[in-house]
C-alpha positions as CSV (number, residue, x, y, z in Angstrom):
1,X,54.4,-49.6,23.8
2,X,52.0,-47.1,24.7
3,X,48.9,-46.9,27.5
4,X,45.6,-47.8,26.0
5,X,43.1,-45.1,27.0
6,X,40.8,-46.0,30.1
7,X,38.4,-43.2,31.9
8,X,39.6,-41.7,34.6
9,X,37.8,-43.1,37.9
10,X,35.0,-40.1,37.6
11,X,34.3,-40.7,34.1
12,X,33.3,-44.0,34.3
13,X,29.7,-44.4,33.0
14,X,27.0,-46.6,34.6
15,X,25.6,-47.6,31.3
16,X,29.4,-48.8,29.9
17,X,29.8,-50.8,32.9
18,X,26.4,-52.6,32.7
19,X,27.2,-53.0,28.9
20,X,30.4,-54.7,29.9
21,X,28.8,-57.0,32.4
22,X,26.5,-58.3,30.0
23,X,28.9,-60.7,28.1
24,X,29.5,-64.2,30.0
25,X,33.0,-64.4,28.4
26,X,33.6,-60.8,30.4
27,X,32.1,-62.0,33.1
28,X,34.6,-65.1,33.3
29,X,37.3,-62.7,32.8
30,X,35.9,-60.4,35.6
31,X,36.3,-63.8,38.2
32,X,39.6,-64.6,36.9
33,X,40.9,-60.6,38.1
34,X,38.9,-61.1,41.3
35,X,41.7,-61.5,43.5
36,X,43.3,-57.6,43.3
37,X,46.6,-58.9,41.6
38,X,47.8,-58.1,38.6
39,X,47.6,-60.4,35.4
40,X,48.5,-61.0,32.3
41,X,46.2,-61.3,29.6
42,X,47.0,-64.5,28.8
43,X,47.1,-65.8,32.1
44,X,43.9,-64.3,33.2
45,X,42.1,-65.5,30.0
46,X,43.2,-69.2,30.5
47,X,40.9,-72.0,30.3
48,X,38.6,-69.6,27.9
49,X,37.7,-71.2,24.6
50,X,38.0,-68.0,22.6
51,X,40.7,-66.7,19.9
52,X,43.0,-64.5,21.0
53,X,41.7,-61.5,18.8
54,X,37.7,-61.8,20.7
55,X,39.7,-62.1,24.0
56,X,41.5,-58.7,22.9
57,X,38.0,-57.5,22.2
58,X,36.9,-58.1,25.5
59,X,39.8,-57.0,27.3
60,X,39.4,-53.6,25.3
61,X,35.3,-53.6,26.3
62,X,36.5,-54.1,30.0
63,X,39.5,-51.3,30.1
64,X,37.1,-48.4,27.8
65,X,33.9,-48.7,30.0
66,X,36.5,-48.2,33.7
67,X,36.1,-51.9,35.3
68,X,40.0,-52.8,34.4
69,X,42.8,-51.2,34.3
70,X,45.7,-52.0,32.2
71,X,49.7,-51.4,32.3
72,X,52.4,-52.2,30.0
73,X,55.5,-54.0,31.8
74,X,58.3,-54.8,29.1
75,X,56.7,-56.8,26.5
76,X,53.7,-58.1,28.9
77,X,50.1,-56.1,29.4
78,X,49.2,-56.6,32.3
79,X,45.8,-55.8,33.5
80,X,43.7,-55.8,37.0
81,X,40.2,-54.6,38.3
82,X,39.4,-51.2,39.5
83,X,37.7,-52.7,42.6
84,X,37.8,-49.4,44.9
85,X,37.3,-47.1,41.7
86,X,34.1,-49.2,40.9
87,X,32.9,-49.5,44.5
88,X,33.2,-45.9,45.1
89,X,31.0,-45.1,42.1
90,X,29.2,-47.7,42.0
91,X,28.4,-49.2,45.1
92,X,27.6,-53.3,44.7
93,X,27.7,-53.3,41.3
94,X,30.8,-55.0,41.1
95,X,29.8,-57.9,44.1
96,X,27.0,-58.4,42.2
97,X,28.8,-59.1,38.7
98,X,31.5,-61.2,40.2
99,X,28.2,-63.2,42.1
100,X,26.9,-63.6,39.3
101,X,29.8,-65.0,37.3
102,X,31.0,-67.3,40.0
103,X,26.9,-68.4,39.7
104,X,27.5,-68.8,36.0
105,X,31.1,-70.9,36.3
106,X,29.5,-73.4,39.3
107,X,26.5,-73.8,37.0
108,X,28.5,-74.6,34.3
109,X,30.5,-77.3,36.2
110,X,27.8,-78.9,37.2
111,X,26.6,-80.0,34.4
Protein backbone atom coordinates (compact mmCIF):
# COMPACT_ATOMS: atom_id res chain seq x y z
CA UNK A 1 0.00 0.00 0.00
CA UNK A 2 1.17 3.33 -0.23
CA UNK A 3 2.09 6.32 2.56
CA UNK A 4 -0.79 8.78 2.87
CA UNK A 5 0.64 12.24 2.65
CA UNK A 6 1.30 14.17 6.07
CA UNK A 7 3.32 17.63 6.32
CA UNK A 8 6.55 17.47 7.07
CA UNK A 9 7.19 18.65 10.76
CA UNK A 10 7.86 22.48 9.45
CA UNK A 11 4.82 22.59 7.46
CA UNK A 12 2.46 22.00 9.93
CA UNK A 13 -0.06 24.86 10.14
CA UNK A 14 -1.36 26.35 13.49
CA UNK A 15 -4.72 26.88 12.03
CA UNK A 16 -5.05 22.85 10.75
CA UNK A 17 -4.08 21.78 14.00
CA UNK A 18 -6.64 23.99 15.95
CA UNK A 19 -9.20 22.81 13.18
CA UNK A 20 -8.38 19.25 14.15
CA UNK A 21 -8.73 19.71 17.87
CA UNK A 22 -12.12 21.04 17.51
CA UNK A 23 -13.92 17.68 16.87
CA UNK A 24 -14.68 15.67 20.32
CA UNK A 25 -14.53 12.37 18.33
CA UNK A 26 -10.69 13.62 17.42
CA UNK A 27 -10.16 14.60 20.58
CA UNK A 28 -11.00 10.95 22.00
CA UNK A 29 -8.78 9.71 19.37
CA UNK A 30 -6.05 12.15 20.38
CA UNK A 31 -6.22 10.41 24.32
CA UNK A 32 -6.31 7.01 22.93
CA UNK A 33 -2.52 7.78 21.01
CA UNK A 34 -1.43 9.55 24.19
CA UNK A 35 0.80 7.07 25.31
CA UNK A 36 3.78 7.46 22.38
CA UNK A 37 3.08 3.79 20.98
CA UNK A 38 2.03 2.86 17.92
CA UNK A 39 -1.66 1.74 17.07
CA UNK A 40 -3.75 0.50 14.92
CA UNK A 41 -6.68 2.16 13.74
CA UNK A 42 -8.92 0.02 14.93
CA UNK A 43 -7.43 -0.50 18.15
CA UNK A 44 -7.05 3.12 18.94
CA UNK A 45 -10.67 3.87 17.75
CA UNK A 46 -12.14 1.25 20.16
CA UNK A 47 -14.97 2.01 22.35
CA UNK A 48 -15.99 4.98 19.67
CA UNK A 49 -19.54 4.72 18.54
CA UNK A 50 -18.71 5.84 14.99
CA UNK A 51 -18.72 3.88 11.49
CA UNK A 52 -15.71 2.94 10.24
CA UNK A 53 -15.75 5.33 7.12
CA UNK A 54 -16.21 8.90 9.80
CA UNK A 55 -13.46 7.17 11.91
CA UNK A 56 -11.33 7.11 8.49
CA UNK A 57 -12.41 10.71 8.21
CA UNK A 58 -10.96 11.59 11.21
CA UNK A 59 -7.97 9.70 11.15
CA UNK A 60 -7.35 11.49 7.63
CA UNK A 61 -8.24 15.14 9.48
CA UNK A 62 -5.59 14.10 12.17
CA UNK A 63 -2.61 12.80 9.73
CA UNK A 64 -3.23 16.11 6.86
CA UNK A 65 -3.10 18.95 9.53
CA UNK A 66 0.59 17.12 11.23
CA UNK A 67 -0.73 15.86 14.81
CA UNK A 68 -0.43 11.95 13.73
CA UNK A 69 1.52 10.23 11.87
CA UNK A 70 0.75 7.12 9.99
CA UNK A 71 2.70 3.89 8.65
CA UNK A 72 1.77 0.97 6.74
CA UNK A 73 2.98 -2.49 8.35
CA UNK A 74 1.73 -5.47 6.14
CA UNK A 75 -1.84 -5.20 5.90
CA UNK A 76 -2.20 -2.97 9.21
CA UNK A 77 -2.02 1.12 9.29
CA UNK A 78 -0.70 1.97 12.00
CA UNK A 79 -0.70 5.34 13.32
CA UNK A 80 0.85 7.46 16.40
CA UNK A 81 1.15 11.20 17.61
CA UNK A 82 3.79 13.59 16.61
CA UNK A 83 4.27 14.60 20.26
CA UNK A 84 7.91 16.22 19.88
CA UNK A 85 7.02 17.52 16.18
CA UNK A 86 3.90 19.28 17.82
CA UNK A 87 5.73 20.52 21.00
CA UNK A 88 8.51 21.90 19.02
CA UNK A 89 6.08 24.04 16.97
CA UNK A 90 3.77 24.39 18.99
CA UNK A 91 4.64 24.61 22.42
CA UNK A 92 1.41 23.38 24.87
CA UNK A 93 -0.86 23.08 22.31
CA UNK A 94 -0.84 19.56 22.42
CA UNK A 95 -1.02 19.34 26.73
CA UNK A 96 -3.74 21.40 26.35
CA UNK A 97 -5.83 19.24 23.76
CA UNK A 98 -5.12 15.96 25.47
CA UNK A 99 -6.35 18.08 28.99
CA UNK A 100 -9.01 18.92 27.47
CA UNK A 101 -10.09 15.55 26.16
CA UNK A 102 -9.26 13.56 29.23
CA UNK A 103 -11.73 16.67 30.82
CA UNK A 104 -14.28 15.69 28.12
CA UNK A 105 -14.04 11.54 28.69
CA UNK A 106 -14.22 12.06 32.88
CA UNK A 107 -17.17 14.38 32.22
CA UNK A 108 -18.71 12.01 30.19
CA UNK A 109 -18.35 9.07 32.81
CA UNK A 110 -19.71 10.87 35.22
CA UNK A 111 -22.77 11.22 34.12
Amino acid sequence: MRNLPQPAAEDIEFVAVMHALSDPVRLRLLVALDDDADHTCTAAAEGIDVHKSTTSHHYRVLRESGIISSRQEGRLRLVRLRREELNARFPGVLDAALAAGYAELEAAADK
